[in-house]
N, CA, C and O atoms as a printed pandas DataFrame, in Angstrom:
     atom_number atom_name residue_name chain_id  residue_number  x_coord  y_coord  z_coord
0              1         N          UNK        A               1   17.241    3.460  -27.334
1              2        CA          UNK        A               1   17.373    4.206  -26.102
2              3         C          UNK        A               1   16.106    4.995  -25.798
3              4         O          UNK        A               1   15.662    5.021  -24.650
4              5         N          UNK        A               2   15.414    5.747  -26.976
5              6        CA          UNK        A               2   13.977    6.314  -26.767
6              7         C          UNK        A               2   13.226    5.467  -26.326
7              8         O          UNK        A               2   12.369    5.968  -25.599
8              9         N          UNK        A               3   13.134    4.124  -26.462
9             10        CA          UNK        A               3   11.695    3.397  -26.218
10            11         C          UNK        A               3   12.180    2.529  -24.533
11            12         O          UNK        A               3   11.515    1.731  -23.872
12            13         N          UNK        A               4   13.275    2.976  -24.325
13            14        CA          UNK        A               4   13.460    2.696  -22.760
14            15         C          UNK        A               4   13.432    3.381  -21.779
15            16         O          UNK        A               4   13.172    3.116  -20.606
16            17         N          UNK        A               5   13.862    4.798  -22.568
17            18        CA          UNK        A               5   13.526    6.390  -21.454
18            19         C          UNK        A               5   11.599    6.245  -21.281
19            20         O          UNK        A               5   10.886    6.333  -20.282
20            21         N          UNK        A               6   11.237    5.973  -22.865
21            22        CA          UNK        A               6    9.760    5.974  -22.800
22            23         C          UNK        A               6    8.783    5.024  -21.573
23            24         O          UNK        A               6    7.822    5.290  -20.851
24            25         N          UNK        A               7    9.782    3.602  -21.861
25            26        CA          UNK        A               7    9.172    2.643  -20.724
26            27         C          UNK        A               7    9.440    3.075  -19.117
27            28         O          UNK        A               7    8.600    2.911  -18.232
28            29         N          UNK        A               8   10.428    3.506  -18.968
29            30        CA          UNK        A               8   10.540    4.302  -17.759
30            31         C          UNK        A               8   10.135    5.090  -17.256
31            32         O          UNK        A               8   10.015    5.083  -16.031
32            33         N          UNK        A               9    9.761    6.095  -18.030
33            34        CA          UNK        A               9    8.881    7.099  -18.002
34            35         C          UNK        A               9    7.671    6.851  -17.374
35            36         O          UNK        A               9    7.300    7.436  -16.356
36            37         N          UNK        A              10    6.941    5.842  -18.067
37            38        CA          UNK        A              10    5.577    4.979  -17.925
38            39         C          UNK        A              10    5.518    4.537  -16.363
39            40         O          UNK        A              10    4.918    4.988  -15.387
40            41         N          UNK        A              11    6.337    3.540  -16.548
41            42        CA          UNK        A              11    6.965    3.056  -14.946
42            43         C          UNK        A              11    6.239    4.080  -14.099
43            44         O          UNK        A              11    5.111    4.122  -13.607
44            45         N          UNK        A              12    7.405    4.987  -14.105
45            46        CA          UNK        A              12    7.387    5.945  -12.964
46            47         C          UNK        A              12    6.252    6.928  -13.127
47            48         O          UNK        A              12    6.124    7.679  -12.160
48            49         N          UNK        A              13    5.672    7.045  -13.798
49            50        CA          UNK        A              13    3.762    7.156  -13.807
50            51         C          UNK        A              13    3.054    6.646  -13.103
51            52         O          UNK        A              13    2.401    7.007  -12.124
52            53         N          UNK        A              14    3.254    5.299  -13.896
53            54        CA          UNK        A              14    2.060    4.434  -12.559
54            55         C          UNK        A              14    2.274    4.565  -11.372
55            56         O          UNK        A              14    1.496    5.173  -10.637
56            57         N          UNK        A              15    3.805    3.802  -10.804
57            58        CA          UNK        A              15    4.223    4.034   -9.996
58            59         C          UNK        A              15    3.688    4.952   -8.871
59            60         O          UNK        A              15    3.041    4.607   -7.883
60            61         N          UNK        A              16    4.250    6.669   -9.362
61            62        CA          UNK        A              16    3.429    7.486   -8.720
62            63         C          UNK        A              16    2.114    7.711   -8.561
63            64         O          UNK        A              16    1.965    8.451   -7.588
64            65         N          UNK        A              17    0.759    7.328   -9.217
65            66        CA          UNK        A              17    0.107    7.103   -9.484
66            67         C          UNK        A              17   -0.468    6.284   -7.985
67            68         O          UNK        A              17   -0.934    6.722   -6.933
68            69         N          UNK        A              18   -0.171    4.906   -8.487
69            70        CA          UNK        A              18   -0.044    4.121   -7.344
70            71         C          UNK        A              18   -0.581    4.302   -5.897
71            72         O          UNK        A              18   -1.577    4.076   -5.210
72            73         N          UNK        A              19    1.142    5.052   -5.816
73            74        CA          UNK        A              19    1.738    5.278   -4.152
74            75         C          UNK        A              19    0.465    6.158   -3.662
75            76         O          UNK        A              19   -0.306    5.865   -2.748
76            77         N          UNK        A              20    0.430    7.401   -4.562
77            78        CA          UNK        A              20   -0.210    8.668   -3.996
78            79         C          UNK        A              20   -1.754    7.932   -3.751
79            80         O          UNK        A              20   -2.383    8.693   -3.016
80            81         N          UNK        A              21   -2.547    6.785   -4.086
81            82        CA          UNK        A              21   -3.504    6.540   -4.438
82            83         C          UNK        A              21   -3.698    6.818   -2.800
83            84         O          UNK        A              21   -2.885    7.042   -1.903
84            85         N          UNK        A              22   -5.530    6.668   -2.836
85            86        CA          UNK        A              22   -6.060    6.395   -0.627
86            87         C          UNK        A              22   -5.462    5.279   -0.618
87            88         O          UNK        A              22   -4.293    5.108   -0.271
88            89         N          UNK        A              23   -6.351    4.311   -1.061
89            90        CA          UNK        A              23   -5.789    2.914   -0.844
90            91         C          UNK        A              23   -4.629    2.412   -0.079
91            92         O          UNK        A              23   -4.507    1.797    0.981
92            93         N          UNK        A              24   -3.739    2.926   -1.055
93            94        CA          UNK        A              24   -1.626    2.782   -0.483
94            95         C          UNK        A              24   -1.646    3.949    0.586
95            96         O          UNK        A              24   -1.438    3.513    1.718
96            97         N          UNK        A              25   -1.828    5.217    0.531
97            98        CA          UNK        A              25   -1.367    6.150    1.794
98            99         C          UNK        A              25   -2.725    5.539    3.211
99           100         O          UNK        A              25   -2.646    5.988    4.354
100          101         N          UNK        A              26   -3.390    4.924    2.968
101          102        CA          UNK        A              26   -4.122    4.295    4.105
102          103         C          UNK        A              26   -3.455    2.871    4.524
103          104         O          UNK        A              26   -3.815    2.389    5.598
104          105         N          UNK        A              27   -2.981    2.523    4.129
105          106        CA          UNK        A              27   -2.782    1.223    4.262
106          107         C          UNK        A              27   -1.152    1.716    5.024
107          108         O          UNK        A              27   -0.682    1.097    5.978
108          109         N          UNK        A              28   -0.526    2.816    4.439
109          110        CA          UNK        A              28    0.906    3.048    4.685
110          111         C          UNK        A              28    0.352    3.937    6.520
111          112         O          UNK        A              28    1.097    3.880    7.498
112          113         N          UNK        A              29   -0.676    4.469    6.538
113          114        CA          UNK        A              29   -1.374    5.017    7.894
114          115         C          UNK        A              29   -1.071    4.341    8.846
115          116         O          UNK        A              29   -0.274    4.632    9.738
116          117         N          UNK        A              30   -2.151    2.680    8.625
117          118        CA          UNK        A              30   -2.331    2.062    9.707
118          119         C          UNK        A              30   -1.346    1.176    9.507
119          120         O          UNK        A              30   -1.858    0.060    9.594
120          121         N          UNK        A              31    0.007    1.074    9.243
121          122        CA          UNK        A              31    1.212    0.553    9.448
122          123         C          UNK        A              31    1.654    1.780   10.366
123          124         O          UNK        A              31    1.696    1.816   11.596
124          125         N          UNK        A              32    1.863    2.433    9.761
125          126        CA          UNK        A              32    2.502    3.364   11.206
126          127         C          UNK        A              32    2.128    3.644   12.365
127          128         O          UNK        A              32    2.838    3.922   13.331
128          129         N          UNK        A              33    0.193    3.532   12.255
129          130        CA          UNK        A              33    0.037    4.102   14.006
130          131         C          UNK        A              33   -0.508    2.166   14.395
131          132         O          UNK        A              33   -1.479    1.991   15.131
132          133         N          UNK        A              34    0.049    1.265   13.960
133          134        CA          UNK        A              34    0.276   -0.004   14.399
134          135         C          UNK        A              34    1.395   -0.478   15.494
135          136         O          UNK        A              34    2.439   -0.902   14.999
136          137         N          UNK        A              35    1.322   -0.463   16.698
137          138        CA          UNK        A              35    2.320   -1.100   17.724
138          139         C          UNK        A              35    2.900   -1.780   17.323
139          140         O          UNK        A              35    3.950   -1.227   16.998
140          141         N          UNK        A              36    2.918   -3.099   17.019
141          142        CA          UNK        A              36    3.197   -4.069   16.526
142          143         C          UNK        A              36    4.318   -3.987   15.001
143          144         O          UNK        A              36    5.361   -4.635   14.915
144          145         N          UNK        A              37    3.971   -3.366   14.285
145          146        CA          UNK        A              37    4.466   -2.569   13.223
146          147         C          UNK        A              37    5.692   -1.686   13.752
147          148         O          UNK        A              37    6.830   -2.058   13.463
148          149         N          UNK        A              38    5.533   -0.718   14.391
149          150        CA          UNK        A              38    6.201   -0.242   14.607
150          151         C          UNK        A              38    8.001   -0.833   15.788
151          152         O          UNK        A              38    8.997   -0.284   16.258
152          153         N          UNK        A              39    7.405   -2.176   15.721
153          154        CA          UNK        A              39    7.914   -2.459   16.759
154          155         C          UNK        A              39    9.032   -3.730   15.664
155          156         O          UNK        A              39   10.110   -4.260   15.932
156          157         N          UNK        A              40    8.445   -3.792   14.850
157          158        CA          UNK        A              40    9.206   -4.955   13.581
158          159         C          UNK        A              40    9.551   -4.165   13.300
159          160         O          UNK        A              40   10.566   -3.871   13.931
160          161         N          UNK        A              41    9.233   -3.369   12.462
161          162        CA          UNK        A              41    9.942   -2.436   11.356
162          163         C          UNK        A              41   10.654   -1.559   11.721
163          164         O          UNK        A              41   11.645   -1.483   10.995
164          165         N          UNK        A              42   10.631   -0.505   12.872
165          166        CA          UNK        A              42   11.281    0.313   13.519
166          167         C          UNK        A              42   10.197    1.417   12.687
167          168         O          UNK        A              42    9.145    1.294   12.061
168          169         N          UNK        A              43   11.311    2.804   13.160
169          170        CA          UNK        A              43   10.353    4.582   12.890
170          171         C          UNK        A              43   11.748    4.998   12.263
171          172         O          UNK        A              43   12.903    4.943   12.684
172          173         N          UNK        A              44   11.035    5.536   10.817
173          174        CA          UNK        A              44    9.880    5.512   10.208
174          175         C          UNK        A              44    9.498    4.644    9.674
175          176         O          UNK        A              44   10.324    3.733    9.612
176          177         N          UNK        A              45    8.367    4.406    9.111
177          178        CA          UNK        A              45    7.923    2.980    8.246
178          179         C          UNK        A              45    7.613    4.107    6.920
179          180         O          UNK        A              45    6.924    5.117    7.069
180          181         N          UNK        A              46    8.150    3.779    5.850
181          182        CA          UNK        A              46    7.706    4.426    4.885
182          183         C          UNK        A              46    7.516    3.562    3.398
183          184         O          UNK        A              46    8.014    2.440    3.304
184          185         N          UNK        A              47    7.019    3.961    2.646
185          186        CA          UNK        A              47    6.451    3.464    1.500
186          187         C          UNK        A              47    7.414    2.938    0.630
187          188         O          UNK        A              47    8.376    3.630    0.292
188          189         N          UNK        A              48    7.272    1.857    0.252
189          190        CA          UNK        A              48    7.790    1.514   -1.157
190          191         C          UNK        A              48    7.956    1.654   -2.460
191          192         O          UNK        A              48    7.647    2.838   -2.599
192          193         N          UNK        A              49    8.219    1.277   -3.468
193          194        CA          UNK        A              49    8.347    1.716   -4.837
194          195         C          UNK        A              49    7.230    0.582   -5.590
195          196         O          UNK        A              49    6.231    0.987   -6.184
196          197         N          UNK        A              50    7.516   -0.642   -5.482
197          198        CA          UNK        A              50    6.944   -1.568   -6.011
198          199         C          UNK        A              50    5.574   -1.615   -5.776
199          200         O          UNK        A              50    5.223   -2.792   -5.686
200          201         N          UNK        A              51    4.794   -0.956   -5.659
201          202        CA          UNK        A              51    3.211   -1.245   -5.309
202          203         C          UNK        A              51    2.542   -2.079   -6.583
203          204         O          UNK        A              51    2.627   -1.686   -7.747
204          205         N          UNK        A              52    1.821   -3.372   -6.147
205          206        CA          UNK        A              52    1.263   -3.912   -7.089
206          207         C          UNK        A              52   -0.499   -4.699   -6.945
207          208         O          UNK        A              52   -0.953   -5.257   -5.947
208          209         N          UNK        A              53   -1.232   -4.477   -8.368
209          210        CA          UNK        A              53   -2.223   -5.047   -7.983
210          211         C          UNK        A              53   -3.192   -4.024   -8.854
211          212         O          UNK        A              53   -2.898   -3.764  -10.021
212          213         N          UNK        A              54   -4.163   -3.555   -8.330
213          214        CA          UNK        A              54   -4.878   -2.554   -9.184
214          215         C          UNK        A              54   -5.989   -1.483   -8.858
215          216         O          UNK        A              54   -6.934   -2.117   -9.328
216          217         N          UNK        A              55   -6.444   -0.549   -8.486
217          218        CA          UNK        A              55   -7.323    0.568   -8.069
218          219         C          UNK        A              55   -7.627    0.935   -9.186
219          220         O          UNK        A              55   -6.912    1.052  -10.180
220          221         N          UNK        A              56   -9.148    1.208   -8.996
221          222        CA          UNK        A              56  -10.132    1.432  -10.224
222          223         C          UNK        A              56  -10.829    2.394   -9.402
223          224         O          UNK        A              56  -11.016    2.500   -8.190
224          225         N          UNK        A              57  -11.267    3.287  -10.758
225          226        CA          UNK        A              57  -11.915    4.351   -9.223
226          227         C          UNK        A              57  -12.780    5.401  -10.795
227          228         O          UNK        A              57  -12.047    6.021  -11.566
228          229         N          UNK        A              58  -14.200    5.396  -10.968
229          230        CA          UNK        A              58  -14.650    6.010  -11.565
230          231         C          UNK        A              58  -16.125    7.000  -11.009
231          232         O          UNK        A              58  -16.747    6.454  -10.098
232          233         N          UNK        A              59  -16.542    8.013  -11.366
233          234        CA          UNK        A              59  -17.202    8.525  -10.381
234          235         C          UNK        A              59  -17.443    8.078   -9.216
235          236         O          UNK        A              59  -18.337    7.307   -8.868
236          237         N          UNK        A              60  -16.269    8.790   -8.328
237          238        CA          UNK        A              60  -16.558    8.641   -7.305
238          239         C          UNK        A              60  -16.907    7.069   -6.174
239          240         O          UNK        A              60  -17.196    7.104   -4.978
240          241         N          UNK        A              61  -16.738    5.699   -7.143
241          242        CA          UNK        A              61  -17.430    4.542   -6.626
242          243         C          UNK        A              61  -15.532    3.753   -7.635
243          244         O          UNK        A              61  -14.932    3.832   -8.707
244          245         N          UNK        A              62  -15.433    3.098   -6.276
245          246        CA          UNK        A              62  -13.929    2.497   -6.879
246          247         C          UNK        A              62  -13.929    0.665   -6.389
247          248         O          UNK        A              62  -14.815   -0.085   -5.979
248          249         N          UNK        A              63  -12.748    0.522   -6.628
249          250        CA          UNK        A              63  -12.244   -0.911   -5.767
250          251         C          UNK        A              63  -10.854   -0.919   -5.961
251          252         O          UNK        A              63  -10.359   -0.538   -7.022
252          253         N          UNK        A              64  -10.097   -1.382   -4.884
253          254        CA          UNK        A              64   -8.689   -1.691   -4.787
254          255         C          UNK        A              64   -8.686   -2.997   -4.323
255          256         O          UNK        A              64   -9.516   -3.329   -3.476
256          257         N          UNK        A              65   -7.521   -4.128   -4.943
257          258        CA          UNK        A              65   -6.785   -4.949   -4.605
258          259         C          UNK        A              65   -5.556   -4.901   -4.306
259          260         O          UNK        A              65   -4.962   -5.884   -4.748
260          261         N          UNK        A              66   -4.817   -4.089   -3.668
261          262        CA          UNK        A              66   -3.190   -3.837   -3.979
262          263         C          UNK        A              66   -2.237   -4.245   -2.777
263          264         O          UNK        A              66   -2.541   -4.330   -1.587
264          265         N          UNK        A              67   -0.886   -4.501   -3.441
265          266        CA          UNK        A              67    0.354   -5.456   -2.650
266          267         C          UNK        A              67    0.781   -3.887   -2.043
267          268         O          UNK        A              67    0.541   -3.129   -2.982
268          269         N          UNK        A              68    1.181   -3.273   -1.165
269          270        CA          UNK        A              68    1.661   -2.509   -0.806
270          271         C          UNK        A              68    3.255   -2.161    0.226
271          272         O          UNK        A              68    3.123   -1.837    1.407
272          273         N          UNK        A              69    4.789   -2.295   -0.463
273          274        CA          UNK        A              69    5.386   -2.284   -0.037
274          275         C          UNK        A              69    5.491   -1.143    1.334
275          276         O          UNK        A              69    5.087    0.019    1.303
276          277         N          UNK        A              70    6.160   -1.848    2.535
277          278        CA          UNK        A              70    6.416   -0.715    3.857
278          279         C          UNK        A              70    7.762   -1.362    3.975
279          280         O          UNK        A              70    8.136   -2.508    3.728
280          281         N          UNK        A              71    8.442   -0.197    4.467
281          282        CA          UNK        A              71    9.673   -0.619    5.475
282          283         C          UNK        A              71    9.925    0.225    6.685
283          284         O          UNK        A              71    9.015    1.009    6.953
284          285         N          UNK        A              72   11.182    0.228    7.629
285          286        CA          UNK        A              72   11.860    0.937    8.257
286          287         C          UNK        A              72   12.773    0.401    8.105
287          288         O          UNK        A              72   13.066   -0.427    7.243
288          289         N          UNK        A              73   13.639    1.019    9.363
289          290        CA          UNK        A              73   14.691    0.443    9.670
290          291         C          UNK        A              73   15.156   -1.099    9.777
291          292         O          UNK        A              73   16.112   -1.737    9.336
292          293         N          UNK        A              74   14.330   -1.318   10.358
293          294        CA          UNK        A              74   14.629   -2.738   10.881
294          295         C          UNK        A              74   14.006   -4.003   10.396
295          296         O          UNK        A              74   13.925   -5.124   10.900
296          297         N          UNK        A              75   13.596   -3.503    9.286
297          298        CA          UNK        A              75   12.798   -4.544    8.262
298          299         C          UNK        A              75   11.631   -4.054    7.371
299          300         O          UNK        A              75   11.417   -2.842    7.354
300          301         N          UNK        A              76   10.824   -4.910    6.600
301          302        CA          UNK        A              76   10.232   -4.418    5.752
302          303         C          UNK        A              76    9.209   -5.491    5.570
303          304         O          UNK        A              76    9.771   -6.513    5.965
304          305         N          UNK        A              77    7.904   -5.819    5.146
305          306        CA          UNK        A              77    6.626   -5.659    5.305
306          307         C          UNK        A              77    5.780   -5.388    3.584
307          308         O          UNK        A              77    6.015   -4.533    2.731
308          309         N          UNK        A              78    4.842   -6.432    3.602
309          310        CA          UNK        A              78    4.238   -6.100    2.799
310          311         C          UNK        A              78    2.080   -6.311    2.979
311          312         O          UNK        A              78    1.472   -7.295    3.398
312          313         N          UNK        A              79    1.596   -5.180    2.550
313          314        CA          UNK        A              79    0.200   -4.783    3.037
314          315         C          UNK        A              79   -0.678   -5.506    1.877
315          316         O          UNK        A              79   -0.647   -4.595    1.049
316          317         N          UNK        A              80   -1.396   -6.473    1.301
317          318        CA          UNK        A              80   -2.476   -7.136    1.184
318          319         C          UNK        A              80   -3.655   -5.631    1.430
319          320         O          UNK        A              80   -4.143   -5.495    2.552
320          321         N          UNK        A              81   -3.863   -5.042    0.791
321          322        CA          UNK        A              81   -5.109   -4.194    0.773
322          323         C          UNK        A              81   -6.575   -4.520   -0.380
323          324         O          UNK        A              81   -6.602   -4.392   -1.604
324          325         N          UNK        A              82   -7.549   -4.913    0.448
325          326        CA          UNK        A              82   -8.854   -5.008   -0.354
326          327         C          UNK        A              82   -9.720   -4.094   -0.162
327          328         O          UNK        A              82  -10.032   -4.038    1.028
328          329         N          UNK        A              83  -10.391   -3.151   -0.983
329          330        CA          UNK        A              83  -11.781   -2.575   -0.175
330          331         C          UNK        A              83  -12.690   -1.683   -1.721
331          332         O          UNK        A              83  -12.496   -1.625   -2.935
332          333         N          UNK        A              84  -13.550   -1.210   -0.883
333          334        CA          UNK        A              84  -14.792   -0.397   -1.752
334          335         C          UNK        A              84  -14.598    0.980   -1.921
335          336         O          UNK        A              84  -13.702    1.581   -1.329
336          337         N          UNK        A              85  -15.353    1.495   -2.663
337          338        CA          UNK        A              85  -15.468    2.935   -2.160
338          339         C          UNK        A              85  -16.821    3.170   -3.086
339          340         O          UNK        A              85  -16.780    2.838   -4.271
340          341         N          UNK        A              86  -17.804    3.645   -2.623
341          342        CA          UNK        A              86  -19.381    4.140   -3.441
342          343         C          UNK        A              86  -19.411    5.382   -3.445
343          344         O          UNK        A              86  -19.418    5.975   -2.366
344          345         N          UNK        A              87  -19.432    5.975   -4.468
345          346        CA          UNK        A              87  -20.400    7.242   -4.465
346          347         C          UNK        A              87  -19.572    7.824   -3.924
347          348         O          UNK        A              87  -20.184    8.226   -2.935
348          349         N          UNK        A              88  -18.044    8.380   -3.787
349          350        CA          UNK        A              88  -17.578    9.655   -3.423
350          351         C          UNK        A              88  -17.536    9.289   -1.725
351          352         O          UNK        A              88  -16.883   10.053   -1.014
352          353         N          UNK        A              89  -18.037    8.452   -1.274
353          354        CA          UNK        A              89  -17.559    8.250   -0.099
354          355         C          UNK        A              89  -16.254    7.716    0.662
355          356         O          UNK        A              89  -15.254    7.340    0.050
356          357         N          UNK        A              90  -16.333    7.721    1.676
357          358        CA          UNK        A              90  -14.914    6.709    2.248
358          359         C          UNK        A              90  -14.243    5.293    1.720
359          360         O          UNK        A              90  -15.148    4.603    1.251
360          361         N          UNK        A              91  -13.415    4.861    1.667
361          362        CA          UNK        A              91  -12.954    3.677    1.389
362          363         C          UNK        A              91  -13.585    2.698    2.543
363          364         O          UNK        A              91  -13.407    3.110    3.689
364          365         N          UNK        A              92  -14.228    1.578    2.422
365          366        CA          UNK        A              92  -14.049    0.433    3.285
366          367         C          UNK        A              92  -13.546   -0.302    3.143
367          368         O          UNK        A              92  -13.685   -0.748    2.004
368          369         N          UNK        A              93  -12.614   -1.047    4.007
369          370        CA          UNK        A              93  -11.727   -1.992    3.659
370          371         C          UNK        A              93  -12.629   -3.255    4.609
371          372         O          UNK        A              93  -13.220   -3.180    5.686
372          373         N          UNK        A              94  -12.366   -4.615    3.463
373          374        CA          UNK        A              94  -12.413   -5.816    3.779
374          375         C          UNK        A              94  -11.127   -6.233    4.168
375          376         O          UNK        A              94  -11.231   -7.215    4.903
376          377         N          UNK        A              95   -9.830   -5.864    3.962
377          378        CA          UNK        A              95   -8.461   -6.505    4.602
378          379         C          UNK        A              95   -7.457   -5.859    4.037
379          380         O          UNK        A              95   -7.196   -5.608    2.860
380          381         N          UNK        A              96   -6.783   -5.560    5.312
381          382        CA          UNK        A              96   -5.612   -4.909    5.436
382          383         C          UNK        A              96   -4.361   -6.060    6.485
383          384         O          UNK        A              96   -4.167   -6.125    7.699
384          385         N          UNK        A              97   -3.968   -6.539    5.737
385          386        CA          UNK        A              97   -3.350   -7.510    6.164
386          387         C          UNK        A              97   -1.490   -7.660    5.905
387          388         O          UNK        A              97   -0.945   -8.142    4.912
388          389         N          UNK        A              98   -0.883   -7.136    7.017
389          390        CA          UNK        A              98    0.298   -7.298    6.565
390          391         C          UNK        A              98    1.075   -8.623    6.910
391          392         O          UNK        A              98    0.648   -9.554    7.593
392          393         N          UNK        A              99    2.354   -8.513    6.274
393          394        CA          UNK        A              99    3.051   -9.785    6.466
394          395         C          UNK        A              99    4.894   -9.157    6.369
395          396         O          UNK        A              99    5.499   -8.556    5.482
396          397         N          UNK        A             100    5.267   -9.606    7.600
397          398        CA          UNK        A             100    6.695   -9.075    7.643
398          399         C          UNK        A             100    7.201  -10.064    7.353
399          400         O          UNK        A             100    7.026  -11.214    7.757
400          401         N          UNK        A             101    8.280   -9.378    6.166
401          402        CA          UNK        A             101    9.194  -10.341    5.260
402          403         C          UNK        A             101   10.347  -10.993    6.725
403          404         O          UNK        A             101   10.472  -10.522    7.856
404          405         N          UNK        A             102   11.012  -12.186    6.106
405          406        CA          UNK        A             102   11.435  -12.610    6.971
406          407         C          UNK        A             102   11.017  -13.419    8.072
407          408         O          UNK        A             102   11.284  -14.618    8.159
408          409         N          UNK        A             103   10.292  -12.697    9.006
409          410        CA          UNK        A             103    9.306  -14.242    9.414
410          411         C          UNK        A             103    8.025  -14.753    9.372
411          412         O          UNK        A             103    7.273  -15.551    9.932
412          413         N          UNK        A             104    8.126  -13.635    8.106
413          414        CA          UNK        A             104    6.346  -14.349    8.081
414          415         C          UNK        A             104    4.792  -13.763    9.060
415          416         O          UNK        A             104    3.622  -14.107    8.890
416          417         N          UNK        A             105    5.273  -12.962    9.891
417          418        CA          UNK        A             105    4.673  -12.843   10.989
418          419         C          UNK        A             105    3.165  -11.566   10.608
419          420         O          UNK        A             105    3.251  -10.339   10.634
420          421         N          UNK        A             106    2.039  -12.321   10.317
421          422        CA          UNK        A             106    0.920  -11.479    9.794
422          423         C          UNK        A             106    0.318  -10.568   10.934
423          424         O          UNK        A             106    0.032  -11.029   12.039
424          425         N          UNK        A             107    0.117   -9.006   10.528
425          426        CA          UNK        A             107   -0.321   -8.273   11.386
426          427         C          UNK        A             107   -1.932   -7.649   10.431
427          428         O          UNK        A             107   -2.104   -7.009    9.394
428          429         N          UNK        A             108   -2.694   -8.159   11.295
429          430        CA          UNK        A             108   -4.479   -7.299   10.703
430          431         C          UNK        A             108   -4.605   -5.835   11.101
431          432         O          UNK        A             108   -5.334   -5.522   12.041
432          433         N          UNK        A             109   -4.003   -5.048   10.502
433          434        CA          UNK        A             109   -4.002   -3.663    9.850
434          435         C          UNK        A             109   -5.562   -3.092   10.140
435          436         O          UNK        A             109   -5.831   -1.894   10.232
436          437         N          UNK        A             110   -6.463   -4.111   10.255
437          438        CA          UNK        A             110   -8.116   -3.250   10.473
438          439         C          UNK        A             110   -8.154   -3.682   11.942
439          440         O          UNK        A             110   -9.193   -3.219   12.412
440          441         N          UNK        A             111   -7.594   -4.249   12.712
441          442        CA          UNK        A             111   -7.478   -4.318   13.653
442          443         C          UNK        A             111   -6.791   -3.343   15.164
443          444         O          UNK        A             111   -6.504   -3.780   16.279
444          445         N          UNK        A             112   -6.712   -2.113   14.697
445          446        CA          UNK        A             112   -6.011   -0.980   15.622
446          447         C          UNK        A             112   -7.068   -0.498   16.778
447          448         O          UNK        A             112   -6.739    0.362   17.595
């Protein structure tokens, strides 16, 4: 029972970890101020649990690849996030690319 509270524990580390990262709360941004998005998914669109993939981030100079769960109401969505970050600066993203579960229907997230 200890070494499953322990794995859970872990879990819900990364997990949080994760979510709170720029990467995921940017990517969870331009899902929300997305028309299109907002118009599949309904208001609110909010974050998922499952975030997967990986953010590396050491002085200040990082990289993210990460799956980023969204939903609302009316469906749910998953964000394809790639990008940089140098030197303490901004994130740039090469693709922000979502895809609403169900039909498939891809929305370009760098596209607002």
């Amino acid at each position: 029972m200890g070494v499953l509270a322990l794995m859970v524990g872990i879990f819900w580390l990364v997990m949080s970890f994760m979510k709170g990262a720029d990467a995921c709360q940017m990517s969870l941004k331009a899902a929300q101020q997305s028309e299109v998005m907002r118009v599949e998914l309904g208001e609110p669109i909010t974050l998922g649990w499952f975030v997967s993939g990986s953010i590396k981030v050491n002085n200040g100079s990082g990289t993210a690849d990460v799956n980023v769960p969204v939903s609302g109401p009316k469906g749910s969505a998953s964000i394809h996030t790639v990008g940089t970050k140098q030197g303490g600066g901004p994130w740039s993203f090469t693709t922000m690319q979502a895809v609403i579960e169900g039909s498939g229907k891809q929305v370009d997230l760098l596209k607002l």
